[in-house]
DSSP file (Angstrom, degrees, kcal/mol; ACC not computed):
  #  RESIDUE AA STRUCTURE BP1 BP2  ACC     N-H-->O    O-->H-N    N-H-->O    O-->H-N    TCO  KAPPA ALPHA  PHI   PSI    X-CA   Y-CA   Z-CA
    1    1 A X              0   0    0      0, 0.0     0, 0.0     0, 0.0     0, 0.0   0.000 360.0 360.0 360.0 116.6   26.3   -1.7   75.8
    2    2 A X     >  -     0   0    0      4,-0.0     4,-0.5     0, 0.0     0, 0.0   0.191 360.0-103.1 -51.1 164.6   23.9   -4.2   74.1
    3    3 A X  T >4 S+     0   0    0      2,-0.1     3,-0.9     1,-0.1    59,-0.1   0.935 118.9  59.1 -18.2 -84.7   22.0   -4.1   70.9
    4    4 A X  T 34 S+     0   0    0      1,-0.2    -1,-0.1     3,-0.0    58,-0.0   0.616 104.2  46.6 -11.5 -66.9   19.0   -3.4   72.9
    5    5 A X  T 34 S+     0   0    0      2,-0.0    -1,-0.2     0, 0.0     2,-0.2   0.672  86.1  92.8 -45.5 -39.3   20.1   -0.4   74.6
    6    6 A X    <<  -     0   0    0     -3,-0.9     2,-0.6    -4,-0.5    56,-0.2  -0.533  60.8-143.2 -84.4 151.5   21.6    1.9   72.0
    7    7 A X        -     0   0    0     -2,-0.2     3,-0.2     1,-0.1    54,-0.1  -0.949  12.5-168.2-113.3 135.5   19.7    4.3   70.3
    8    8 A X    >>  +     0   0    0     -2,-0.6     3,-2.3     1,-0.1     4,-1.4   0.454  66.0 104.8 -87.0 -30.7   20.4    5.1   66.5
    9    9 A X  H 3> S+     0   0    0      1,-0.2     4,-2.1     2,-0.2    -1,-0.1   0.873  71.5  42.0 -41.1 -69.9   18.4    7.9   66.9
   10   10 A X  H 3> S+     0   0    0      2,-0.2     4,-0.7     1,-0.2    -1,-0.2   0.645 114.5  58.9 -61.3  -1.0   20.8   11.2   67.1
   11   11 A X  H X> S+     0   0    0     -3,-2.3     4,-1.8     2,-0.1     3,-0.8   0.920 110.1  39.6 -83.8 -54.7   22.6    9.3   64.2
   12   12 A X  H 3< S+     0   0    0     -4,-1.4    -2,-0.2     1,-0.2    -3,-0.2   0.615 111.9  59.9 -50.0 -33.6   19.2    9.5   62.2
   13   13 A X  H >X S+     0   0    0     -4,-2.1     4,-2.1     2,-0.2     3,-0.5   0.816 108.8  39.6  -2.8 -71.9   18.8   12.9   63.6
   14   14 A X  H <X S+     0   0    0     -3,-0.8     4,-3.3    -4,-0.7     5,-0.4   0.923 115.7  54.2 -70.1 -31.3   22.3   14.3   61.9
   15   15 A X  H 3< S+     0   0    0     -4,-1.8     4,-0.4     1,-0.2    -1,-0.2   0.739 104.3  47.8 -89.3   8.2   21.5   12.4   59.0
   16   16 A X  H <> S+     0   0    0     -3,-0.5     4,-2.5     2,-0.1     5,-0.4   0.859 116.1  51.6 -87.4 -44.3   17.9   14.0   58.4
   17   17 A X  H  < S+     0   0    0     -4,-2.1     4,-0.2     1,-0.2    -2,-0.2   0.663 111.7  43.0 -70.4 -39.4   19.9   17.5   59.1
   18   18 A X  T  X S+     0   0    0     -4,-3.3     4,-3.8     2,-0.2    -1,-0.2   0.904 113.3  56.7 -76.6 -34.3   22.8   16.7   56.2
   19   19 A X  H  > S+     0   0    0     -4,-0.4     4,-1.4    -5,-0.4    -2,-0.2   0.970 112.2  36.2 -70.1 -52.2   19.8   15.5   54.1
   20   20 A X  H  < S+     0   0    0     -4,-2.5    -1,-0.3     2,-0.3    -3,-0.2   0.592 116.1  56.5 -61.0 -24.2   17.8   18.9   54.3
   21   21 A X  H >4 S+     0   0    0     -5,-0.4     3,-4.5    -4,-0.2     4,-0.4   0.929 106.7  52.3 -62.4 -79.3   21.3   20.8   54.1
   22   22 A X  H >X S+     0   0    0     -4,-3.8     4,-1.4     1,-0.3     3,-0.6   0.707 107.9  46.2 -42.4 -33.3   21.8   18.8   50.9
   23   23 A X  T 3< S+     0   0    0     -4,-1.4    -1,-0.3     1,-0.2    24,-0.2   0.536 112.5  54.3-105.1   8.1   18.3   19.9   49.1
   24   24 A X  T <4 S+     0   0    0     -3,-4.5     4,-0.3     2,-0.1    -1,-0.2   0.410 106.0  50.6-108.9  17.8   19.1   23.7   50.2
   25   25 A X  T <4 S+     0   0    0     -3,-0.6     3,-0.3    -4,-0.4    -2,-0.2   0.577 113.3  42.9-109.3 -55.9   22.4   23.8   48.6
   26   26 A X  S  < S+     0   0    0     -4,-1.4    -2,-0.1    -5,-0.3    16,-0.1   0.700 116.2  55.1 -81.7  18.3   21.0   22.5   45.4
   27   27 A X  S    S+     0   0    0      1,-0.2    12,-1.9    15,-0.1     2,-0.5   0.928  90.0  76.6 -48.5 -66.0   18.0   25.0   46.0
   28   28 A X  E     -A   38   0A   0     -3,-0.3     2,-0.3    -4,-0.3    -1,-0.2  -0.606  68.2-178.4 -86.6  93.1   20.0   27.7   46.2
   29   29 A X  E     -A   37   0A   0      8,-0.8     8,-2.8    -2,-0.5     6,-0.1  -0.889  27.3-127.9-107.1 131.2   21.1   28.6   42.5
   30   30 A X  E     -A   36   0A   0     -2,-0.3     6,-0.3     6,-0.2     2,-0.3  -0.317  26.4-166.3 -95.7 178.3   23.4   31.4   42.3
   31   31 A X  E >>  -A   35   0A   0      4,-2.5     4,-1.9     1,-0.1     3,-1.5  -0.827  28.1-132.6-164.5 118.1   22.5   34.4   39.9
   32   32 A X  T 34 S+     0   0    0     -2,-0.3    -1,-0.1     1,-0.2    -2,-0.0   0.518 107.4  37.2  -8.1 -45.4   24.5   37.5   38.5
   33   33 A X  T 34 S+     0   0    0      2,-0.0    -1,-0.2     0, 0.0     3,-0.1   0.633 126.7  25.4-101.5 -47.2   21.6   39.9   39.4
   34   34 A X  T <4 S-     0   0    0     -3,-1.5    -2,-0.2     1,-0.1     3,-0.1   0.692  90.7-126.5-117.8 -53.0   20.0   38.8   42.6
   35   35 A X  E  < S+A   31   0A   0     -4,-1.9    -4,-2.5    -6,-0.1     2,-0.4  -0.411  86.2   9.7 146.8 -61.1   22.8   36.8   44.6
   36   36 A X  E     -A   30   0A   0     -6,-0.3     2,-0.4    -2,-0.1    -6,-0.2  -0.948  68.5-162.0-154.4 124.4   21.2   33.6   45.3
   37   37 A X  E     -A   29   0A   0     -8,-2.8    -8,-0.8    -2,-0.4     2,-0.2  -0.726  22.1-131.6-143.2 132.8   17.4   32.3   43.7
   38   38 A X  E     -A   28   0A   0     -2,-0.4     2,-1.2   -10,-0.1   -10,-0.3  -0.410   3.1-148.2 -67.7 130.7   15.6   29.4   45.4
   39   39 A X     >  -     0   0    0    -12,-1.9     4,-2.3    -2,-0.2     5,-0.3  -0.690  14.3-175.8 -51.1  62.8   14.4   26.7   43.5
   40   40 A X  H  > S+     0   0    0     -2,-1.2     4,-1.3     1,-0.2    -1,-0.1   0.818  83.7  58.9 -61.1 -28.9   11.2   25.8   45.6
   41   41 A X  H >> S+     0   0    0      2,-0.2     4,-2.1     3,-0.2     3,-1.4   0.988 112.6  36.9 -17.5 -87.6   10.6   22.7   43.1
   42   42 A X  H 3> S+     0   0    0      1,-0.2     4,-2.2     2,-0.2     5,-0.3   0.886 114.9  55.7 -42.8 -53.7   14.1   21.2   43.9
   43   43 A X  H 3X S+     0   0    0     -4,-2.3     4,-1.7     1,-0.2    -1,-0.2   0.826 115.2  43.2 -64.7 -21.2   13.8   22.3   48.0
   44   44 A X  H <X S+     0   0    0     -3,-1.4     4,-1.0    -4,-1.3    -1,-0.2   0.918 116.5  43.2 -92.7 -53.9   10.5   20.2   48.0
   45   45 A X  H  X S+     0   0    0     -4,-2.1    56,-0.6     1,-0.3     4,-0.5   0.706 118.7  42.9 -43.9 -33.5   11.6   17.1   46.1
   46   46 A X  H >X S+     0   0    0     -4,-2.2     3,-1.0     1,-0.2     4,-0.6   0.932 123.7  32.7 -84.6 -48.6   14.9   16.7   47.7
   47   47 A X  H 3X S+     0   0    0     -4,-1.7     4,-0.7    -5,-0.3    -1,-0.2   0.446  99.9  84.7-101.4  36.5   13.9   17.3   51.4
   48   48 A X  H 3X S+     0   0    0     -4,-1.0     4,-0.9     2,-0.2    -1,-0.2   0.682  92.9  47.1 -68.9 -42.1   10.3   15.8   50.9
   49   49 A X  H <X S+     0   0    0     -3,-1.0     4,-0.8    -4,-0.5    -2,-0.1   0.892 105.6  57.3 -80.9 -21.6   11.8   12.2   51.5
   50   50 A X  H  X S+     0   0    0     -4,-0.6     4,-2.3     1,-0.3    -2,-0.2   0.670 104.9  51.9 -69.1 -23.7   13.6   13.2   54.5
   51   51 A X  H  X S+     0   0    0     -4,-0.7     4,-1.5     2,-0.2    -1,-0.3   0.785 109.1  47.1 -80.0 -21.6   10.5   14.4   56.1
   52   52 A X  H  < S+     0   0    0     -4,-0.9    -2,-0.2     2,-0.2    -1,-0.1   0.720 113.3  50.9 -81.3 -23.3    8.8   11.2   55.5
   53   53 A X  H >X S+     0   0    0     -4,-0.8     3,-3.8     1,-0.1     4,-0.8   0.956 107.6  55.6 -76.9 -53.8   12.2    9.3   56.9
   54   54 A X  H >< S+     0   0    0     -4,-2.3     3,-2.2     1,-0.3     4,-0.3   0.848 102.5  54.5 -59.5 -37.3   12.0   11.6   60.1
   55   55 A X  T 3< S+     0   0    0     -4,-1.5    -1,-0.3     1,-0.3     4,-0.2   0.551 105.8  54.1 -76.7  19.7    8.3   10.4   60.8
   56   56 A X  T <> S+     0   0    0     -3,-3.8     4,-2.4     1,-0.1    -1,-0.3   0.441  84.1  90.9-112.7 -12.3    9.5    6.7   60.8
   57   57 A X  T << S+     0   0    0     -3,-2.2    -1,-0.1    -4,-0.8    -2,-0.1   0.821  84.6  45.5 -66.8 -18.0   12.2    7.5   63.4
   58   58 A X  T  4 S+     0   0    0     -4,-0.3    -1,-0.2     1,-0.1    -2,-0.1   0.857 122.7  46.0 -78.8 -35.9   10.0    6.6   66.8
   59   59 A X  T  4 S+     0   0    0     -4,-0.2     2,-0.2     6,-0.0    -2,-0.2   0.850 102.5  53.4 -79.6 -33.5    9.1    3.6   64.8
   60   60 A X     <  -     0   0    0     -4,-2.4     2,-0.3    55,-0.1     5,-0.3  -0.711  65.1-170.2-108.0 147.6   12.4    1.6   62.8
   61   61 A X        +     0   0    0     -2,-0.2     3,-0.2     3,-0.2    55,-0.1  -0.893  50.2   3.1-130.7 150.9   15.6    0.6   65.4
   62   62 A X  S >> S-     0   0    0     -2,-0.3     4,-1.8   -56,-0.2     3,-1.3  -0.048 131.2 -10.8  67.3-155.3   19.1   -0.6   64.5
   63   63 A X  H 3> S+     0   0    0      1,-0.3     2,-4.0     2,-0.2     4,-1.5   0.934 135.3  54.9 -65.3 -54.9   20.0   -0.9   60.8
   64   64 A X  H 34 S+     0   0    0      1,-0.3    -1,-0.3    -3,-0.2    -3,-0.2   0.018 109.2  43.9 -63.4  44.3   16.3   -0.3   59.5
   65   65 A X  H <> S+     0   0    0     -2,-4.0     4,-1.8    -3,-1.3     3,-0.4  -0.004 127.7  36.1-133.6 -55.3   15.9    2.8   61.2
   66   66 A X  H  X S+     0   0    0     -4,-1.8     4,-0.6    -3,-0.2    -2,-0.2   0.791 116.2  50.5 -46.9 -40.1   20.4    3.8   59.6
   67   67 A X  H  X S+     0   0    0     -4,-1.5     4,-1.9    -5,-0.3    -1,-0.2   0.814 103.4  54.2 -78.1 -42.3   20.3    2.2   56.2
   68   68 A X  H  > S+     0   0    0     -3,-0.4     4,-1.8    -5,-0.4     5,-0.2   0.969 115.8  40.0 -67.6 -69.5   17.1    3.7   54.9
   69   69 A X  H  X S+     0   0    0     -4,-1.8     4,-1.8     1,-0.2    -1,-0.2   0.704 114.3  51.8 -81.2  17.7   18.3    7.2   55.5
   70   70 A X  H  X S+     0   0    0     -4,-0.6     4,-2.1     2,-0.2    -1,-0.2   0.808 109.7  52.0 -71.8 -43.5   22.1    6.6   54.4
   71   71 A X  H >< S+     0   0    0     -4,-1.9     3,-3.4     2,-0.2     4,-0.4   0.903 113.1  43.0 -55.5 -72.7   20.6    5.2   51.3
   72   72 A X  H >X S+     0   0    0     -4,-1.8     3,-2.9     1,-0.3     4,-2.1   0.685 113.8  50.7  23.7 -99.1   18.5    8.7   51.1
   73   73 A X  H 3X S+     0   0    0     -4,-1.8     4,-1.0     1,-0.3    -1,-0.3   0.540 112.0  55.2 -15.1 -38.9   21.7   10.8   52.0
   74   74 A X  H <X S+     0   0    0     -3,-3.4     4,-0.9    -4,-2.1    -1,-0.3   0.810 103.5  47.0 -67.9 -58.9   23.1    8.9   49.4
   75   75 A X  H <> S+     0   0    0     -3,-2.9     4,-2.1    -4,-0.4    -2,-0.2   0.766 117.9  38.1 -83.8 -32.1   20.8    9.6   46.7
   76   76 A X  H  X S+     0   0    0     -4,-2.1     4,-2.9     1,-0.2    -1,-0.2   0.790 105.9  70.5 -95.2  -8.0   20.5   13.5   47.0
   77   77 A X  H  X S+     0   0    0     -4,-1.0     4,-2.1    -5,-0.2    -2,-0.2   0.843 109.4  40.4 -53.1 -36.2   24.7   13.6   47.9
   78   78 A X  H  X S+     0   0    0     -4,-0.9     4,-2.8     2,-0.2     5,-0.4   0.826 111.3  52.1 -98.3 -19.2   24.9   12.6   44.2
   79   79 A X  H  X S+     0   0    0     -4,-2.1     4,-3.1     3,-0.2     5,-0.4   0.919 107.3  54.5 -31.2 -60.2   22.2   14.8   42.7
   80   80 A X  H  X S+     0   0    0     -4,-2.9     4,-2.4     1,-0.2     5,-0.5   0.968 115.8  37.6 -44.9 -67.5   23.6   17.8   44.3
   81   81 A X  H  < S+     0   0    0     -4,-2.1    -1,-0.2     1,-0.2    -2,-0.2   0.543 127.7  32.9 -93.6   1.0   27.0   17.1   42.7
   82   82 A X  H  <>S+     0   0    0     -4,-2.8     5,-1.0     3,-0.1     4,-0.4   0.815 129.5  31.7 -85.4 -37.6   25.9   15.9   39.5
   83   83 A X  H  <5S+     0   0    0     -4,-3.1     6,-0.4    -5,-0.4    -3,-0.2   0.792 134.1  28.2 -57.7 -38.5   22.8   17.8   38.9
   84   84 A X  T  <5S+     0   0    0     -4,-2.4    -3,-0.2    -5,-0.4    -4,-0.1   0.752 128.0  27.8-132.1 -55.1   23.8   20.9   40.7
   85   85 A X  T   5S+     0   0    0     -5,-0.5    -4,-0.1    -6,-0.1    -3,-0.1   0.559 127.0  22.7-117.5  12.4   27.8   21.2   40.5
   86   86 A X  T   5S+     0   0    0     -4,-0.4    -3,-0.1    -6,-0.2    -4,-0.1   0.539 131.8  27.6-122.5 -13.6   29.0   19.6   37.6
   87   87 A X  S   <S+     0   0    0     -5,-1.0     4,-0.2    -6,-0.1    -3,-0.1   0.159  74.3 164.3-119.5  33.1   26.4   19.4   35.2
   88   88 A X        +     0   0    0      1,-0.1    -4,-0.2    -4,-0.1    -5,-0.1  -0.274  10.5 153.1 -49.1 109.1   24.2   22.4   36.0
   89   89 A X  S    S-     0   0    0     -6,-0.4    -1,-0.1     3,-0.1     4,-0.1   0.165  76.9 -81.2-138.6  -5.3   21.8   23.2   33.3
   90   90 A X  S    S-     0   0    0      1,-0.1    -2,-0.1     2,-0.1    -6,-0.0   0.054  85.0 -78.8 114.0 -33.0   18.6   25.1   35.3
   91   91 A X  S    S-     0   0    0     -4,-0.2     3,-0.3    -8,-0.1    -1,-0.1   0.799  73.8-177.1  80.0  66.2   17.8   21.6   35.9
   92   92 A X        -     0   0    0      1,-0.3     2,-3.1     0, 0.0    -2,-0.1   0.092  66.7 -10.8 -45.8 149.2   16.5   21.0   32.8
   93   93 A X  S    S+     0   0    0     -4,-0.1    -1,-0.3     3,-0.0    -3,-0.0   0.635  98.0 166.9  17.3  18.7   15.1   17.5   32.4
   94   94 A X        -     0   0    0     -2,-3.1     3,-0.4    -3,-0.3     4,-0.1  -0.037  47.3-134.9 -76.7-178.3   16.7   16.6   35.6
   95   95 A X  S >> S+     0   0    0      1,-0.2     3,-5.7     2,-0.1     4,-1.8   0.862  91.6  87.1 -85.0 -43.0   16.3   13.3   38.0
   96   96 A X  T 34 S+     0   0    0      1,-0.3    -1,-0.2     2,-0.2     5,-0.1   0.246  79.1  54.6 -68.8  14.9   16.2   15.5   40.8
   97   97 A X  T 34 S+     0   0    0     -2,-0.7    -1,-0.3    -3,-0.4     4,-0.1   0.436 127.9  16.6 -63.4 -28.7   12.3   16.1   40.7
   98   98 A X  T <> S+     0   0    0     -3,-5.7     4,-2.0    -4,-0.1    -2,-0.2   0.790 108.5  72.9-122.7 -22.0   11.5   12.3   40.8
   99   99 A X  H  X S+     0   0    0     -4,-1.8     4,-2.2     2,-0.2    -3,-0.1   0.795 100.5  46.5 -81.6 -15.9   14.5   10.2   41.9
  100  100 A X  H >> S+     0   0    0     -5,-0.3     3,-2.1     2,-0.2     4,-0.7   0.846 119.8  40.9 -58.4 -90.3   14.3   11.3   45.8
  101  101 A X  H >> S+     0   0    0    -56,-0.6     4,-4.4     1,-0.3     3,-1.7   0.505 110.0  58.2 -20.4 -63.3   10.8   10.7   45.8
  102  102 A X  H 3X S+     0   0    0     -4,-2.0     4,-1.2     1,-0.3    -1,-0.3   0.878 112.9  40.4 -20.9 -70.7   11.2    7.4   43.6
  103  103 A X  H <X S+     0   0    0     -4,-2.2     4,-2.3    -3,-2.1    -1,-0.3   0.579 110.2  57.9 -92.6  13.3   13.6    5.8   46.4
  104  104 A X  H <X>S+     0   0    0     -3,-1.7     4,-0.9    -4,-0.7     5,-0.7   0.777 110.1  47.1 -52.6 -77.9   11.6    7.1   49.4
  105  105 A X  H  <5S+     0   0    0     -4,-4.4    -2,-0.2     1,-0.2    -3,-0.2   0.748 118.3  38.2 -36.0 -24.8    8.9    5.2   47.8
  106  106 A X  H  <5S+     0   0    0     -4,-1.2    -1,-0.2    -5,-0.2    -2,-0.2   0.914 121.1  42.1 -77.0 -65.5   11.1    2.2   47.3
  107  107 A X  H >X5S+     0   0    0     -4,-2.3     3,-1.5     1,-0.2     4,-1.2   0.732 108.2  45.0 -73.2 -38.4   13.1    2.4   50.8
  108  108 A X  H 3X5S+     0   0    0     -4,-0.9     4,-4.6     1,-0.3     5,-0.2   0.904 101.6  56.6 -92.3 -23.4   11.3    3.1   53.2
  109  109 A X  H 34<S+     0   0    0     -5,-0.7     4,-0.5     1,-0.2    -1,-0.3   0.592 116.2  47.0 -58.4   2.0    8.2    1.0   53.0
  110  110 A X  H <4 S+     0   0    0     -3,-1.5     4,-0.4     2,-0.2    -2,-0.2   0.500 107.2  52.1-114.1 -10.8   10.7   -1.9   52.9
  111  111 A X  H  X S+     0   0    0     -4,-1.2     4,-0.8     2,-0.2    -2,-0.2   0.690 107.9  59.4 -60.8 -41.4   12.7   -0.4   56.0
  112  112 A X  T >< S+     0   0    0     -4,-4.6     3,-2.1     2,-0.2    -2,-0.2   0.999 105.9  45.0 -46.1 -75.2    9.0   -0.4   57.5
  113  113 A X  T 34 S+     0   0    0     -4,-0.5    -2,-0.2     1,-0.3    -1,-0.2   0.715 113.2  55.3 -63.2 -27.1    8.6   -4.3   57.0
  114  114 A X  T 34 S+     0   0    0     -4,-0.4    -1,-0.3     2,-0.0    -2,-0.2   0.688  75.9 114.4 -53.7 -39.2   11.7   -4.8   58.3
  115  115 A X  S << S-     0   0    0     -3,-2.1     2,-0.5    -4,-0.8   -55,-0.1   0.054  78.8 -87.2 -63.7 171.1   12.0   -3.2   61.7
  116  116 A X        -     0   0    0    -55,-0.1     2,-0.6   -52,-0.1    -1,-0.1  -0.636  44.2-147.7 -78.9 129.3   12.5   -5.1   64.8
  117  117 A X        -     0   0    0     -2,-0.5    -1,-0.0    -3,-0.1     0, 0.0  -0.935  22.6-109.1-118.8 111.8    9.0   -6.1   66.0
  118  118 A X              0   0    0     -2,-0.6    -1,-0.0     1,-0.1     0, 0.0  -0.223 360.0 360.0 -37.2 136.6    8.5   -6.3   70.1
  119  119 A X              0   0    0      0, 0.0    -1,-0.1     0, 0.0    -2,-0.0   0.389 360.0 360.0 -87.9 360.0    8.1  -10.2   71.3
């Protein structure tokens, strides 16, 4: 099986699915009183870039369709567990309103310019 043939796709798939996993765990704050209270802030910043990766999937193949959302994956894997489980503070001054967004903005318009262009 070629270059040419495989499709990346159901990897980009799972990893849109971990990413949106990842911004309802750090949503999802727990609380003495109620059980569980969402953070609709956090849930849009975090899975806000991952919808903007999922509408690039028909378009980027190969590593500029993989790379973009690893990086992604990447970014809110260490939010969660710095923001969320070791430093938890209400998320106070945190990154995790602007640094998803931030490297959406970076990665994927350069994942864009990148893709494999029909000859």
């Amino acid at each position: 099986m070629n270059e040419r043939t495989r499709d990346w796709r159901p990897i980009a798939y799972v990893i849109i699915l971990l990413g949106l996993a990842s911004a309802a765990m750090a949503a999802l704050v727990p609380q003495y009183a109620i059980g569980f209270k969402l953070e609709v802030g956090v849930l849009l910043a975090m899975s806000t870039p991952f919808i903007a990766y999922a509408a690039l999937t028909e378009t980027l193949r190969g590593p500029a369709l993989l790379l973009p959302g690893l990086v992604l994956l990447g970014v809110n894997a260490v939010l969660l567990v710095n923001e969320r489980l070791l430093h938890y503070d209400g998320y106070a001054d945190s990154p995790v309103y602007w640094l998803p967004w931030l490297t959406a903005i970076v990665v994927l318009p350069i994942a864009y310019l990148m893709r494999p262009r029909p000859a």
